[in-house]
Backbone of each chain as ProteinMPNN parsed JSONL, in Angstrom:
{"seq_chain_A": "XXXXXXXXXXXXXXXXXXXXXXXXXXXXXXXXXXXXXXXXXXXXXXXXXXXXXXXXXX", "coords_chain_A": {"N_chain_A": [[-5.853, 8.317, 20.202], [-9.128, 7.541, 19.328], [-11.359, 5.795, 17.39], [-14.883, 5.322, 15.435], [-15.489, 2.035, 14.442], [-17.165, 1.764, 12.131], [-16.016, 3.961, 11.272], [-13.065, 3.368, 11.104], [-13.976, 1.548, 9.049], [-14.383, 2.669, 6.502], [-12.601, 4.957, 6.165], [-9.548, 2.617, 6.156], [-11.444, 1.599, 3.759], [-11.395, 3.619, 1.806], [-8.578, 4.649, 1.52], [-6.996, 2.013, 0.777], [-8.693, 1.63, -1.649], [-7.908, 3.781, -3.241], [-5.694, 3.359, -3.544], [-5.785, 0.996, -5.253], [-6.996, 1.46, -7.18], [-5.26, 3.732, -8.435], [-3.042, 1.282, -8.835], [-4.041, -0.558, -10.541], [-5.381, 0.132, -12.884], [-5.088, 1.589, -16.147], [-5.619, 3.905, -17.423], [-7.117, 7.37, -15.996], [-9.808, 8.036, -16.04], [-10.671, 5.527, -15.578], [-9.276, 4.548, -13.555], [-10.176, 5.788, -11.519], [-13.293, 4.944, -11.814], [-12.587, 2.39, -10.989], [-11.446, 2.595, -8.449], [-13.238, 3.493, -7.045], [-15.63, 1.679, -7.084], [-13.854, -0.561, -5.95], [-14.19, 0.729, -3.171], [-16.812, 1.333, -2.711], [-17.422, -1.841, -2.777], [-15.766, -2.711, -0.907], [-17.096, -1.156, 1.406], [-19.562, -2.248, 1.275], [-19.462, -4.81, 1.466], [-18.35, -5.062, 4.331], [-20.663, -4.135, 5.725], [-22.438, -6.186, 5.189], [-21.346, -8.356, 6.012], [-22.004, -7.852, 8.777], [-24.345, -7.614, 8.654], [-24.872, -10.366, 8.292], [-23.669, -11.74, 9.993], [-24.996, -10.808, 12.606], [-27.543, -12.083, 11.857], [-27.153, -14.582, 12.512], [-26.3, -14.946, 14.954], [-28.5, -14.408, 16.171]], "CA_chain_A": [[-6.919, 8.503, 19.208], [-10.443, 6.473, 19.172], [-12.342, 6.227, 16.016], [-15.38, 4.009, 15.887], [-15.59, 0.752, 14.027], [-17.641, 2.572, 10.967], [-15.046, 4.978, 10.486], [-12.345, 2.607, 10.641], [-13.987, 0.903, 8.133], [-14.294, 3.851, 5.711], [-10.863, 5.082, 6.096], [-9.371, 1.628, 5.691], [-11.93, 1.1, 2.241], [-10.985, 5.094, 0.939], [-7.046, 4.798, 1.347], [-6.94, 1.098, 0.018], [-9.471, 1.981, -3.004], [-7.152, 4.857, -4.01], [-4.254, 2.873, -4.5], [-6.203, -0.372, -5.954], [-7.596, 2.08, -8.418], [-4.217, 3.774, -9.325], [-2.417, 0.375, -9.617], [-4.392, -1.944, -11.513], [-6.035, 0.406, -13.866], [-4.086, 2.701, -16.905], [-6.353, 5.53, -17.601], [-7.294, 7.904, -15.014], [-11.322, 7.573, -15.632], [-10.754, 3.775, -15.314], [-8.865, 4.448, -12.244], [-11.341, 6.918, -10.497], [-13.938, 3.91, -11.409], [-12.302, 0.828, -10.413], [-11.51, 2.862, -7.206], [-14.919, 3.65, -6.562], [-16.502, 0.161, -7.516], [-13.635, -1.277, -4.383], [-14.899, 1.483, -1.391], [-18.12, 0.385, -2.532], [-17.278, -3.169, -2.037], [-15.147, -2.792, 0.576], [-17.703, -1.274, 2.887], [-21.009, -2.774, 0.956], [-19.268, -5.943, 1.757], [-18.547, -5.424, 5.196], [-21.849, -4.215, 6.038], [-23.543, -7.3, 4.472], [-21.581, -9.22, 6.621], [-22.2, -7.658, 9.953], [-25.792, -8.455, 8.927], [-25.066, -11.547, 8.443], [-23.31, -12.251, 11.786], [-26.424, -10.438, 13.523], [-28.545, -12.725, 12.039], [-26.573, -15.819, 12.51], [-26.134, -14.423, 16.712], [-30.094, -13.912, 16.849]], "C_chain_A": [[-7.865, 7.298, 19.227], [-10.808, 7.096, 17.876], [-13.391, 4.293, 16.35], [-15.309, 2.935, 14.909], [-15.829, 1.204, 12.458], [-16.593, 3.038, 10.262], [-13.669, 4.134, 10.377], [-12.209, 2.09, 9.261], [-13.72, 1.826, 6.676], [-12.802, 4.634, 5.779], [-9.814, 4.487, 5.59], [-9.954, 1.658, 3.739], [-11.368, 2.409, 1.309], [-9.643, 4.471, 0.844], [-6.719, 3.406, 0.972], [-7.776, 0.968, -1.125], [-8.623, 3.007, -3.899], [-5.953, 3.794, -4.518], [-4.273, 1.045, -5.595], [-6.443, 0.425, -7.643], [-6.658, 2.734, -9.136], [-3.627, 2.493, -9.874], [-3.054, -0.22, -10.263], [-5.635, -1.284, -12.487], [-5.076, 1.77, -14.828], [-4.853, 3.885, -17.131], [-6.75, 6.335, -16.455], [-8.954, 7.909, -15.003], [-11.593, 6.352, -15.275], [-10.353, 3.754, -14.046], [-9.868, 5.131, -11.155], [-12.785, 5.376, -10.616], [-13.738, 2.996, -10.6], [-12.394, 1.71, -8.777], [-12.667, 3.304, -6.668], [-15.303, 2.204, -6.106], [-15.12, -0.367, -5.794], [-14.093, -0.239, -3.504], [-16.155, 0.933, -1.762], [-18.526, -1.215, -1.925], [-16.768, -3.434, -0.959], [-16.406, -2.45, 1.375], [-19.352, -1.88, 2.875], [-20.411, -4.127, 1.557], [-19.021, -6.621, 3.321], [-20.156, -5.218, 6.193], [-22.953, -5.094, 5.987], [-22.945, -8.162, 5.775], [-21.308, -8.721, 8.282], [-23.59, -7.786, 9.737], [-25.973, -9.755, 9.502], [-24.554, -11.98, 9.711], [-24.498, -11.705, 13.156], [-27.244, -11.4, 13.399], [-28.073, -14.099, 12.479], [-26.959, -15.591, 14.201], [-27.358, -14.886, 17.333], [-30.775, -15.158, 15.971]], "O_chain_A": [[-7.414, 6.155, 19.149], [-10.694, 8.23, 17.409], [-13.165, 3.185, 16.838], [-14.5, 3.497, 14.17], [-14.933, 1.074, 11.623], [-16.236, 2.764, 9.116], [-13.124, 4.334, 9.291], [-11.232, 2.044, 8.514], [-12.818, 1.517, 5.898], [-12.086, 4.426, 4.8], [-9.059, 5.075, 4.816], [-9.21, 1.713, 2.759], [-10.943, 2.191, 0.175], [-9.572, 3.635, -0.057], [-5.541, 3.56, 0.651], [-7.504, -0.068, -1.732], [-8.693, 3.009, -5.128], [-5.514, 3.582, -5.648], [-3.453, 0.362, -6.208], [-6.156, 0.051, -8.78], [-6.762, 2.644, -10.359], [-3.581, 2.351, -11.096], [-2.245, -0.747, -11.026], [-6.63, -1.932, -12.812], [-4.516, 2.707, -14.258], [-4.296, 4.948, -16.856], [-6.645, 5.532, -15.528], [-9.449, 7.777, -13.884], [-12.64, 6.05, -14.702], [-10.958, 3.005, -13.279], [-10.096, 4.716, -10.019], [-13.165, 4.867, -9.562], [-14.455, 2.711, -9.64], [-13.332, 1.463, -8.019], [-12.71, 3.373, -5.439], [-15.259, 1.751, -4.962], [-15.624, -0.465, -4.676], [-14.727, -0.929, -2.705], [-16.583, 0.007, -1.073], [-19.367, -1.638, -1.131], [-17.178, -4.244, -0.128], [-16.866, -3.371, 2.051], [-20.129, -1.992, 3.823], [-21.221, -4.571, 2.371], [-19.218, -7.778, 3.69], [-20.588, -5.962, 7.074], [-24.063, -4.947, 6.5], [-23.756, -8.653, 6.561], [-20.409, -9.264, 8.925], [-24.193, -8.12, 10.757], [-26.624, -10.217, 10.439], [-25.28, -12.668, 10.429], [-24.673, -12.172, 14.282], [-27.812, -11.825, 14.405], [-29.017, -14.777, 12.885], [-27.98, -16.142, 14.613], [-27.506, -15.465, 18.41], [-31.988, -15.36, 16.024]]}, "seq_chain_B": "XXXXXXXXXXXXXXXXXXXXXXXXXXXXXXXXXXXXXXXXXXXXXXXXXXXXXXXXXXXXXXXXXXXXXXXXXXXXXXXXXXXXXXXXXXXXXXXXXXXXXXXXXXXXXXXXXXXXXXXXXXXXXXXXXXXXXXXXXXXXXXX", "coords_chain_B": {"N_chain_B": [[8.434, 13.031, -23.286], [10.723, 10.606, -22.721], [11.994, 7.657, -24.367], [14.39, 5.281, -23.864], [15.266, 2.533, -25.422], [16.109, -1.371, -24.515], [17.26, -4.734, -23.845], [16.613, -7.388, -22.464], [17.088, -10.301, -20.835], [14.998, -12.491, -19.367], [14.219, -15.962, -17.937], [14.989, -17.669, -20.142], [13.894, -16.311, -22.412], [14.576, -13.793, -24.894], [13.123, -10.24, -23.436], [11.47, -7.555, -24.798], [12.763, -3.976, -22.888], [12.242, -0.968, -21.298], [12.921, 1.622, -20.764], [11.738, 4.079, -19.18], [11.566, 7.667, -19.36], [14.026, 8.149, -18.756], [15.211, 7.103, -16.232], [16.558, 4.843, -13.658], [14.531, 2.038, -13.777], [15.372, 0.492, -11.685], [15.956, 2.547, -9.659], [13.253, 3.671, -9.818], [11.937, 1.645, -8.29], [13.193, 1.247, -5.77], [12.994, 3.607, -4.682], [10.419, 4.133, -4.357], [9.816, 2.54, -2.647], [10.945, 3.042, -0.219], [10.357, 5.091, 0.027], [7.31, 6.369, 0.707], [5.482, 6.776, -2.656], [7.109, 7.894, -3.841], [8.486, 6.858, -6.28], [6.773, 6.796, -8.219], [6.434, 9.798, -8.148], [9.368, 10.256, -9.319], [9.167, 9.38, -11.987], [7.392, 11.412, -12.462], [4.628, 11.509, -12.259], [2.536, 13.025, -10.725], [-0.067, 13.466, -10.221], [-0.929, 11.244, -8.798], [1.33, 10.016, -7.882], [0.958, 11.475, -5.494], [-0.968, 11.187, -4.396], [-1.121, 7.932, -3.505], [0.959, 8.593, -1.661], [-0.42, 9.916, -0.093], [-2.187, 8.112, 0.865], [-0.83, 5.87, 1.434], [0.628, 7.152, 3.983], [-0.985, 8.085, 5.315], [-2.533, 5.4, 6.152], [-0.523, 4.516, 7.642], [-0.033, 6.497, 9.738], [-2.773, 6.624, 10.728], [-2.925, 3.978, 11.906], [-0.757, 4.063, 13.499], [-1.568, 5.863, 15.162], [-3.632, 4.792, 16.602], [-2.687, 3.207, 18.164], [-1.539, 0.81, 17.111], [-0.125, -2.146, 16.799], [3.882, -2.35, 15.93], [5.357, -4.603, 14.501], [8.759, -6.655, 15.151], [11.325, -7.91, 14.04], [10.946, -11.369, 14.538], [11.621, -14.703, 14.025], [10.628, -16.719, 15.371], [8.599, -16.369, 15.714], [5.905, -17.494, 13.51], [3.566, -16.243, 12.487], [4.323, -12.932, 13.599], [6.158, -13.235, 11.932], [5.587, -13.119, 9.24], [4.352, -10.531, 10.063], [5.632, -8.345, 10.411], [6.992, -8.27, 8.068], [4.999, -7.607, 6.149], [4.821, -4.891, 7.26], [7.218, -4.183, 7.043], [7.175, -3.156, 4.398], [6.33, -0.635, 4.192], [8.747, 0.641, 4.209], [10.879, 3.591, 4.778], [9.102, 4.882, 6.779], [8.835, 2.59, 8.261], [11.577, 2.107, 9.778], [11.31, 4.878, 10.651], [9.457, 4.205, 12.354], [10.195, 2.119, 14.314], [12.97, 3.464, 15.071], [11.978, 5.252, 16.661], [10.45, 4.234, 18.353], [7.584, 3.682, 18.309], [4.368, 2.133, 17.924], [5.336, 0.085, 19.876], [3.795, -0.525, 22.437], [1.492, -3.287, 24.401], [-1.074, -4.267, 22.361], [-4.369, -3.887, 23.749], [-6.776, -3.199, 22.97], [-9.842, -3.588, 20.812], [-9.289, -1.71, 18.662], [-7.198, -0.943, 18.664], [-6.304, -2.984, 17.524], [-7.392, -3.028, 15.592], [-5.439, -0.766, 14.313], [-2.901, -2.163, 14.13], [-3.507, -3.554, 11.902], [-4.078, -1.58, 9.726], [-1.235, -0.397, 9.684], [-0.005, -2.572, 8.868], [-1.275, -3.001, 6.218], [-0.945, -1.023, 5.239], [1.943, -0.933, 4.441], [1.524, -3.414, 2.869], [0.624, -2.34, 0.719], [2.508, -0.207, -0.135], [4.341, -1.748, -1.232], [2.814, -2.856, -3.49], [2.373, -0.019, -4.828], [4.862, 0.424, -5.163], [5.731, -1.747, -6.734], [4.185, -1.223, -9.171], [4.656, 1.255, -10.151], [7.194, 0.631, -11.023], [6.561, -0.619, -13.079], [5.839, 0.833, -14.733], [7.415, 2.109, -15.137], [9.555, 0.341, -16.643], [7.87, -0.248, -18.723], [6.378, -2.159, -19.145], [3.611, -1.154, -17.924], [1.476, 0.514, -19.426], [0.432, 3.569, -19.027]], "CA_chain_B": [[8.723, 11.921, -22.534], [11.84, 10.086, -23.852], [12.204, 6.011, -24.087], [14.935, 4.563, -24.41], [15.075, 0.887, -25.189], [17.328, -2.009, -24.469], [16.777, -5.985, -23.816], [16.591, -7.776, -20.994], [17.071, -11.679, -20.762], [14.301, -13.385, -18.787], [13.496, -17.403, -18.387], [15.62, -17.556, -21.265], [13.544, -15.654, -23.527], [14.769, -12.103, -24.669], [12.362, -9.624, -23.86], [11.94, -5.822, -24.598], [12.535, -3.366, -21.613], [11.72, 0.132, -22.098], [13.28, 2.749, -20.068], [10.63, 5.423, -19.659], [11.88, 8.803, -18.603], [15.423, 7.733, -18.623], [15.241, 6.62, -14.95], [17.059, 3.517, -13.495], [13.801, 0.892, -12.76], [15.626, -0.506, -9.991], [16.197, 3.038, -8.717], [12.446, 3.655, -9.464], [11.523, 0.432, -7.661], [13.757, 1.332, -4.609], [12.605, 5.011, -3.856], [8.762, 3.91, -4.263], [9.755, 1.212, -1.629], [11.622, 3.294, 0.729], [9.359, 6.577, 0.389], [5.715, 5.978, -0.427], [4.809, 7.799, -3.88], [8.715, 8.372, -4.806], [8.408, 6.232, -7.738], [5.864, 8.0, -9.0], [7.17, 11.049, -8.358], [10.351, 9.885, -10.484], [8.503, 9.178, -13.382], [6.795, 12.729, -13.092], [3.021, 11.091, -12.058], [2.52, 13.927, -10.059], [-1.348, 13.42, -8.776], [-0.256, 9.742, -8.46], [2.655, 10.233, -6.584], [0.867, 12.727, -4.015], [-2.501, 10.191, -3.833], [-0.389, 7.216, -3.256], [1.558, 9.196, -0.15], [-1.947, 10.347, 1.412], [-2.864, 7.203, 1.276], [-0.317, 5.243, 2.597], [1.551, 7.731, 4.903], [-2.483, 8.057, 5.952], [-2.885, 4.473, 6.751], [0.337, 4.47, 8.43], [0.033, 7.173, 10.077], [-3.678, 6.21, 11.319], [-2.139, 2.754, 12.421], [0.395, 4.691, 14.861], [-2.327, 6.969, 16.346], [-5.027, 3.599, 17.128], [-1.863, 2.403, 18.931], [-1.135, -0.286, 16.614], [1.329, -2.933, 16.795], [4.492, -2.941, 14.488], [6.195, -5.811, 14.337], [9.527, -6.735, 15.189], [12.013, -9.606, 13.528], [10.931, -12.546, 15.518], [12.204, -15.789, 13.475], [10.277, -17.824, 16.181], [6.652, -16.376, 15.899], [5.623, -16.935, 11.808], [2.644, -14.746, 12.296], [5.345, -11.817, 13.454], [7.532, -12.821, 10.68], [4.284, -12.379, 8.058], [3.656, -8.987, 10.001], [6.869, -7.638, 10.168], [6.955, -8.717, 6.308], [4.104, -6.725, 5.927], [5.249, -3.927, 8.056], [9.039, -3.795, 6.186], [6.608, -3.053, 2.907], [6.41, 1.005, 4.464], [10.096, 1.433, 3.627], [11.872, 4.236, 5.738], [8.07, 4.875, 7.439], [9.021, 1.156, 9.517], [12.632, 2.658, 10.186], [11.212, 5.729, 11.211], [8.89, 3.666, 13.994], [11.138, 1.483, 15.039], [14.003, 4.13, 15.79], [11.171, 6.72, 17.86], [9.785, 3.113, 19.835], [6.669, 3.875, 18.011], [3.645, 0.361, 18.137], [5.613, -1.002, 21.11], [2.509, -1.0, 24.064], [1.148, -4.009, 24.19], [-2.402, -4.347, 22.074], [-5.1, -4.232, 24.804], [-8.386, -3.503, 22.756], [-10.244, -4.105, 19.24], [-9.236, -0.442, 18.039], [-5.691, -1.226, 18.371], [-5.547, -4.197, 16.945], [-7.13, -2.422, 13.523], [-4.347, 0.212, 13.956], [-2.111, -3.085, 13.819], [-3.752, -4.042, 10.593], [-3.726, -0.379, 8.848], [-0.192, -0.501, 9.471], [0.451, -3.964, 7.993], [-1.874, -3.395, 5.231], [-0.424, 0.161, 4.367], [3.005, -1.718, 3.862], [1.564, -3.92, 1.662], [0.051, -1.185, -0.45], [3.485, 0.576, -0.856], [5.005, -2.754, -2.578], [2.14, -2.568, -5.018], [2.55, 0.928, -5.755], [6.487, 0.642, -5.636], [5.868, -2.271, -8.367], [2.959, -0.326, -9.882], [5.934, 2.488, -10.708], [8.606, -0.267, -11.852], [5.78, -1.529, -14.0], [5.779, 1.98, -15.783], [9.354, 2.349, -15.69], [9.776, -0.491, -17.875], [7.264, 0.143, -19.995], [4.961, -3.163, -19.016], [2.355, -0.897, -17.713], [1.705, 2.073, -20.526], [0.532, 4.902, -18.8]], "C_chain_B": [[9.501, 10.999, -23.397], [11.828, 8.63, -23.596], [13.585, 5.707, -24.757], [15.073, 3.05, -24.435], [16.012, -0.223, -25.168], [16.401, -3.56, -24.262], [17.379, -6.756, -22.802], [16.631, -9.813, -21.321], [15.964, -12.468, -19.438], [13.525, -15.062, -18.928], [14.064, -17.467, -19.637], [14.978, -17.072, -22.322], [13.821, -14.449, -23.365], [12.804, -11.323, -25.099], [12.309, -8.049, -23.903], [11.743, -5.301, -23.371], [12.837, -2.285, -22.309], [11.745, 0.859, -20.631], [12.207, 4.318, -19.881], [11.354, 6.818, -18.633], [13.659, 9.051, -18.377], [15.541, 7.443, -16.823], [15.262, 5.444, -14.616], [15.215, 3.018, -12.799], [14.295, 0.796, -11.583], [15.43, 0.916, -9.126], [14.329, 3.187, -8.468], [11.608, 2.922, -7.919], [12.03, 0.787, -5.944], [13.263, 2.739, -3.655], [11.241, 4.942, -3.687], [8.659, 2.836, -3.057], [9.957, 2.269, -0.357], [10.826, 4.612, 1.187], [7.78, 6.765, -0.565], [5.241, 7.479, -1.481], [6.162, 8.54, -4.82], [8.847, 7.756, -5.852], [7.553, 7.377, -8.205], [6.008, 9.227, -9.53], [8.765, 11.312, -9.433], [9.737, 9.873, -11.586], [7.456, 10.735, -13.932], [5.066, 12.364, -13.49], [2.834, 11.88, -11.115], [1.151, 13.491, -8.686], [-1.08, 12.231, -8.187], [0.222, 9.682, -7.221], [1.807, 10.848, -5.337], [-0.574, 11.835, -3.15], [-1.574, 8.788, -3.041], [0.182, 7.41, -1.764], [0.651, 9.312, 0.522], [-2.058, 9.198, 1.857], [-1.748, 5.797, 2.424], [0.261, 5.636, 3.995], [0.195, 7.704, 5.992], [-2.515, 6.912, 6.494], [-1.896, 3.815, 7.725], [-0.035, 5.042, 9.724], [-1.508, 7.241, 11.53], [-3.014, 4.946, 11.986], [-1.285, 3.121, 13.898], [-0.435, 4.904, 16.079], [-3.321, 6.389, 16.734], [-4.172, 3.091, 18.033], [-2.02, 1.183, 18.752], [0.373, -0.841, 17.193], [2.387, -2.478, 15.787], [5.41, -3.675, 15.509], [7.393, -5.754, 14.299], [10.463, -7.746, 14.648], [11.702, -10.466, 14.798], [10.875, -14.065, 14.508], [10.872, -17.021, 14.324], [9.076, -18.337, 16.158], [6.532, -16.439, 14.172], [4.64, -16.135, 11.727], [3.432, -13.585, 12.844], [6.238, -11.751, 12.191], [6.621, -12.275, 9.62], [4.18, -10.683, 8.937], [4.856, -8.167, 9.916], [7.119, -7.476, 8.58], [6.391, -7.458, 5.965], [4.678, -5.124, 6.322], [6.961, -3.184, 7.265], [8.351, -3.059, 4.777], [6.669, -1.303, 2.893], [7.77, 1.459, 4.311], [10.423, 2.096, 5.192], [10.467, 4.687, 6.917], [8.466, 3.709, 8.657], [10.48, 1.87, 10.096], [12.282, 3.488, 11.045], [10.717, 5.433, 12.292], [9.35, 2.862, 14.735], [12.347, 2.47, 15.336], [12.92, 5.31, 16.724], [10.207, 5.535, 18.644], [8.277, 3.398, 19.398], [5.688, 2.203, 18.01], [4.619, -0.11, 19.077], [4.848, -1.295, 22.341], [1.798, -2.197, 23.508], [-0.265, -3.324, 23.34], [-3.709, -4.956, 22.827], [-6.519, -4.541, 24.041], [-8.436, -3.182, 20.936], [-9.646, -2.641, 18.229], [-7.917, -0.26, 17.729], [-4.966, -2.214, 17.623], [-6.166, -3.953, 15.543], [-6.471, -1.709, 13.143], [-3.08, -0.926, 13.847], [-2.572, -3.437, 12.563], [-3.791, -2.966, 9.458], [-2.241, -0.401, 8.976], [0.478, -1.643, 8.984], [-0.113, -3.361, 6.355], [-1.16, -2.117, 4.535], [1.29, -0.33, 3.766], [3.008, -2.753, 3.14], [1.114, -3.256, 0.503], [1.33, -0.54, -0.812], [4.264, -0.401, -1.486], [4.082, -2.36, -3.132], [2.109, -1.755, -5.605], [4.335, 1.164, -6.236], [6.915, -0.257, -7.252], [5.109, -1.923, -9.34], [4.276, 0.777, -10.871], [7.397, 1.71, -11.116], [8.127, -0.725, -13.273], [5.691, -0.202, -15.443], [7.07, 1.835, -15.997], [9.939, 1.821, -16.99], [9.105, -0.86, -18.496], [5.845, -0.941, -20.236], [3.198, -2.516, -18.634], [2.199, 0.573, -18.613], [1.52, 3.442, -20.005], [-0.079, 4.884, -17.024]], "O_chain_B": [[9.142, 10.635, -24.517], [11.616, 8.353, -22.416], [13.83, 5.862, -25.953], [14.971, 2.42, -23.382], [16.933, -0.021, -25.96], [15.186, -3.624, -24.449], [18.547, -6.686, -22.418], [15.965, -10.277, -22.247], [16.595, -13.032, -18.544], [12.612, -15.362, -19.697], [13.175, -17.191, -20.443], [15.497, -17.401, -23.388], [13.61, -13.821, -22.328], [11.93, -11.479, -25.952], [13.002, -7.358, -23.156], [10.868, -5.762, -22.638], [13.4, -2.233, -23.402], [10.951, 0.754, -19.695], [12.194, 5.348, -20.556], [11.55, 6.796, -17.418], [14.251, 10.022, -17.906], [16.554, 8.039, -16.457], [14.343, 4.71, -14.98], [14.736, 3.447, -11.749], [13.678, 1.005, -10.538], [14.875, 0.805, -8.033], [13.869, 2.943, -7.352], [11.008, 3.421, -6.967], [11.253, 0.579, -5.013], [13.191, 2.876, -2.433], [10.765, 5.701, -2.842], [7.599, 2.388, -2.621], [9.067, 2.277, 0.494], [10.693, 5.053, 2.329], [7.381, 7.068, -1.689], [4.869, 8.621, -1.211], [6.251, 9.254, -5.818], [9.617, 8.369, -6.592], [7.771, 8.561, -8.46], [5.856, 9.692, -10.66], [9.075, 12.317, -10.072], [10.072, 10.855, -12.248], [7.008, 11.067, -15.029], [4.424, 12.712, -14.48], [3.049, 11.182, -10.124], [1.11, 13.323, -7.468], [-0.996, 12.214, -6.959], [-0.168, 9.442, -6.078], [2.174, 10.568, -4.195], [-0.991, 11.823, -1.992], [-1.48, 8.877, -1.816], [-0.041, 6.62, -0.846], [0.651, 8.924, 1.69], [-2.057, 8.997, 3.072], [-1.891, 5.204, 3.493], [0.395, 4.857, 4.939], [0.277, 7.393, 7.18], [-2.54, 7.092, 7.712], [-2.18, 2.867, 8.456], [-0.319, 4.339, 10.694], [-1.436, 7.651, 12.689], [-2.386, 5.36, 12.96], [-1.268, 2.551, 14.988], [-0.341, 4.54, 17.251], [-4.164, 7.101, 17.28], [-4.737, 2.415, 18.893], [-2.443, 0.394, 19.597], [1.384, -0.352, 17.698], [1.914, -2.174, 14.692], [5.906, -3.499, 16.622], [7.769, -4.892, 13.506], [10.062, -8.821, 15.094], [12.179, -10.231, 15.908], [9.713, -14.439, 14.348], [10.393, -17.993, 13.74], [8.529, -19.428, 16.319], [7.023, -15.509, 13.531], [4.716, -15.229, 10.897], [2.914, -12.711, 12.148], [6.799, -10.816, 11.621], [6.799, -11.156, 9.138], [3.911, -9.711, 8.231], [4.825, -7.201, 9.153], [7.449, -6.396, 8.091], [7.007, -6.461, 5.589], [4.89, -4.32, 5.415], [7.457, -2.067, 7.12], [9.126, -2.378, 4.105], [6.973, -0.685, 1.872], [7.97, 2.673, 4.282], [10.328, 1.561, 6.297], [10.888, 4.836, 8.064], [8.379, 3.998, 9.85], [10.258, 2.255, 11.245], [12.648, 3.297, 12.204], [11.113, 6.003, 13.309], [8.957, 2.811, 15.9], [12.885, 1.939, 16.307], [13.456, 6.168, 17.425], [9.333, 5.881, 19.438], [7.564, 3.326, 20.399], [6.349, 1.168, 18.094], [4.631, -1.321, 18.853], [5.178, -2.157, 23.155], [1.493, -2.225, 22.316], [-0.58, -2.149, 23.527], [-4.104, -6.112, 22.673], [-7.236, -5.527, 24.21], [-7.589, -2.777, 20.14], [-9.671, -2.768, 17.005], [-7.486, 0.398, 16.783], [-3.804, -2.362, 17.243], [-5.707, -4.456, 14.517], [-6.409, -1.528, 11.927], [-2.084, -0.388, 13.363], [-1.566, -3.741, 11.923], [-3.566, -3.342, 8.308], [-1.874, -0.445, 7.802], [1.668, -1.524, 8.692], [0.688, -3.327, 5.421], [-0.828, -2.193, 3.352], [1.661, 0.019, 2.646], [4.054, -3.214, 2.684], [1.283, -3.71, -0.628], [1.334, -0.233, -2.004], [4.973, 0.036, -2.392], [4.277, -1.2, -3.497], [1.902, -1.896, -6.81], [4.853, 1.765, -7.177], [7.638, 0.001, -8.214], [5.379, -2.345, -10.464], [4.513, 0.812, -12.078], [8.448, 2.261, -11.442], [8.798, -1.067, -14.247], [5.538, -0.354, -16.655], [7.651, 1.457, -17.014], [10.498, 2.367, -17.942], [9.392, -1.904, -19.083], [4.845, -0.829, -20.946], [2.099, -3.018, -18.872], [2.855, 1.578, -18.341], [2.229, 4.379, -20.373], [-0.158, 5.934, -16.387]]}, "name": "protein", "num_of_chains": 2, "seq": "XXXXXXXXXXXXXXXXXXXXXXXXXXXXXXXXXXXXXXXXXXXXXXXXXXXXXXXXXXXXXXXXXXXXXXXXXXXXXXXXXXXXXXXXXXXXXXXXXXXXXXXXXXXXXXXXXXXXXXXXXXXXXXXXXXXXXXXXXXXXXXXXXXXXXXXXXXXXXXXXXXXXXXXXXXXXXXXXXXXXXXXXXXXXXXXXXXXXXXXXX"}
């Protein structure tokens, strides 16, 4: 199996956001947030810094 | 949903422990270790339990099929002993890949070596949900 880099990343940020967002929140709308708010960060965060290593490169 | 309650001695202060469901903690603690989302499923967290399994049996399971590493006891290497660490965290999932020779080709390229890190990282996600479901058990985490 290949998958590219992207989808790694997104796979990785989904299935570690689900279980950040069950454990460390008690309600189930709190949990559906928090687990949002990390895939967001997770892949807003790696995307920022594959900017930043582009621009650093160039 | 029934509690029963009893008291626990920690750091020499007594503190309350709170049986939820009538189900041994420890066993909680041990079946959420050994089979990702079996805590959960003890306690009768149903979507929990079944999200929990996607997700780790998923990041396992992805990990295998990138032709990740898993880690073997090596005392010698401390970054093997941290991944193996990591890797022991999947319960009967690490059993199961170590008795079918599963992650044993070497790691040639970058795609394999993030199916070595989904399979570390998914064994550290099933401690947190195995203590996530001890944390209900005994009543520290409410719902």
């Amino acid at each position: 199996m290949t998958i590219s880099h992207f989808s790694a990343v997104v796979l990785f940020s989904l299935f570690t956001s689900i279980v950040f967002g069950i454990t460390q929140r008690s309600e189930p709308k709190k949990m559906a947030q928090f687990g949002a708010l990390c895939f967001v960060l997770f892949v807003g965060g790696t995307i920022a810094a594959s900017w930043l290593m582009w621009l650093i490169k160039h | 949903m029934t509690k029963a309650q009893g008291y626990a001695v920690a750091g020499g202060k007594a503190v309350e422990e709170n049986t939820v469901g009538g189900v041994s903690p420890v066993l909680v603690l041990l079946a959420g270790w050994l089979v990702p989302g079996a805590g959960h499923l003890l306690l009768r967290k149903w979507w929990r339990a079944g999200l929990l399994a996607l997700s780790i049996v998923g990041m396992f399971a992805i990990g295998i099929a990138l032709k990740g590493k898993v880690y073997q006891m090596n005392f010698g290497e401390p970054l093997d002993m941290l991944g193996s660490a990591g890797d022991l965290g999947a319960g009967l999932l690490y059993g199961l890949a170590r008795f079918l020779g599963w992650g044993q080709d070497p790691v040639l390229v970058a795609v394999a070596d993030y199916g070595t890190k989904f399979i570390v990282v998914g064994g550290l996600l099933n401690i947190i949900a195995a203590v996530d479901a001890h944390s209900l058990a005994i009543g520290r985490k409410r719902s």
